[in-house]
C-alpha positions in Angstrom: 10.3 8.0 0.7 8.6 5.2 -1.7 4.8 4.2 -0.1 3.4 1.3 -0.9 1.1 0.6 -3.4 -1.5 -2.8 -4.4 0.5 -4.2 -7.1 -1.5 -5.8 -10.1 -0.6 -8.4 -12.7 2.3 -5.9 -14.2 5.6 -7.0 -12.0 3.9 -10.3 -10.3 4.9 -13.6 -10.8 3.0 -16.2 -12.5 2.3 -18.0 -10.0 1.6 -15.6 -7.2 -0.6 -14.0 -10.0 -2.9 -17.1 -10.6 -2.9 -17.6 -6.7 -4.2 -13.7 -6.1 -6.8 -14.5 -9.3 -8.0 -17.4 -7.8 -8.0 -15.7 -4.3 -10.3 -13.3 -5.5 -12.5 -15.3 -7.7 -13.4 -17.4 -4.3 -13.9 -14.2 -2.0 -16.6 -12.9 -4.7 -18.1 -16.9 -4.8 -18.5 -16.6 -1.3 -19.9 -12.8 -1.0 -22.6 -14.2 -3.6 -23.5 -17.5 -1.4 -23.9 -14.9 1.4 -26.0 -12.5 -0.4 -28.1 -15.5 -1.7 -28.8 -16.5 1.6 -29.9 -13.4 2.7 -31.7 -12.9 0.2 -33.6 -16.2 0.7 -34.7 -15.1 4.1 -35.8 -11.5 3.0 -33.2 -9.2 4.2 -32.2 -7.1 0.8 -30.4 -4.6 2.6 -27.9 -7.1 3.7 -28.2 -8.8 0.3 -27.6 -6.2 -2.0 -24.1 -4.9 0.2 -23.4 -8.8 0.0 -24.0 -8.4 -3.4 -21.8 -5.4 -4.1 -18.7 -6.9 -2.6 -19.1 -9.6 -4.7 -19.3 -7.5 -8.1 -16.0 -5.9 -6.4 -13.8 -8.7 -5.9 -15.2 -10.0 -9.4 -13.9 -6.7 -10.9 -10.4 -7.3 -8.8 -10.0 -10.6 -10.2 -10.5 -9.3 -14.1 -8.5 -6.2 -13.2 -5.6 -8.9 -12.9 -6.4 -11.0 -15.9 -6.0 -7.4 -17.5 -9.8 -7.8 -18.5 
């Protein structure tokens, strides 16, 4: 039995593989804006996780521009 797996920028394509790059690229933009915000009113717990999801969809988006 196969299970399924994330696939990256190996078998995707072109297209769908911009449109998951792009995906990603505005999920971390928006993660940081968040985290800014919080961080503007003084809450750094809530920044910092903010913060880290950024950095992770960031590292998504160069993991499928083979970065």
């Amino acid at each position: 039995m196969k299970t399924a797996r994330k696939q990256f920028a190996g078998s995707l394509d072109p297209v769908v593989l911009q449109q998951r790059i792009l995906d990603a690229e505005e999920r971390s933009a928006n993660w940081l804006a968040k985290g800014n915000e919080y961080a503007e009113k003084g809450e750094s717990a809530k920044s910092e996780y903010c913060y880290d999801r950024s950095a992770s969809w960031l590292l998504t988006a160069n993991k499928l521009r083979k970065w």
